[in-house]
C-alpha positions in Angstrom: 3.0 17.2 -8.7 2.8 19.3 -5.2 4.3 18.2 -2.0 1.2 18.0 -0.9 -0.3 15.0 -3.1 3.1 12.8 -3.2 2.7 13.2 0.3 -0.9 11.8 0.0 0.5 9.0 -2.3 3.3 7.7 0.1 0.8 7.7 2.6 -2.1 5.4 1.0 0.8 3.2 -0.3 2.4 3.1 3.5 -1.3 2.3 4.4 -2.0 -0.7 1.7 0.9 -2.0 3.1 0.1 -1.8 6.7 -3.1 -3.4 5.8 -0.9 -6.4 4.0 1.5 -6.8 7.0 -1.6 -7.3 9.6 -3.2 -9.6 7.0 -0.2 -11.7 7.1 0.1 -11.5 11.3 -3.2 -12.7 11.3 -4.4 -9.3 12.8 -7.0 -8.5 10.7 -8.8 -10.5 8.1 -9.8 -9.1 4.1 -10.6 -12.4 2.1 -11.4 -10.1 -0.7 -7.7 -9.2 -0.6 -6.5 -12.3 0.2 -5.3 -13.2 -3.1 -3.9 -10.0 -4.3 -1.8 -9.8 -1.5 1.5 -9.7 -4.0 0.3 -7.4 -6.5 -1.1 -4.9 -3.9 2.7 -4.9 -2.0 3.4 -3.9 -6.0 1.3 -1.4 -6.6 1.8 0.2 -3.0 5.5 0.6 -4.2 5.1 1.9 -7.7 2.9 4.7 -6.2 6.1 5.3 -3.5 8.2 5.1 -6.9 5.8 7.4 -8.6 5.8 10.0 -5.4 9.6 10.1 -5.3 9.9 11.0 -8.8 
């Protein structure tokens, strides 16, 4: 994988997660994402797993 796309990866996971943390403060509102809020804070750090590999 080039530095380039785990870049890429550690960014969109940095991302979900900024998206979960203003969800939570009441900042922004996704009621799609409401209830996944746990297993997209999961997903965001297996991709940061998967980039640091």
């Amino acid at each position: 994988m080039s530095r380039k796309s785990r870049n890429l990866i550690k960014l969109v996971a940095i991302v979900i997660i900024l998206v979960l943390v203003f969800m939570e403060l009441g900042i922004i509102a996704i009621p799609a994402l409401a209830t996944y809020k746990f297993w997209l804070s999961v997903i965001a750090f297996a991709m940061v797993l998967l980039a640091s590999r």
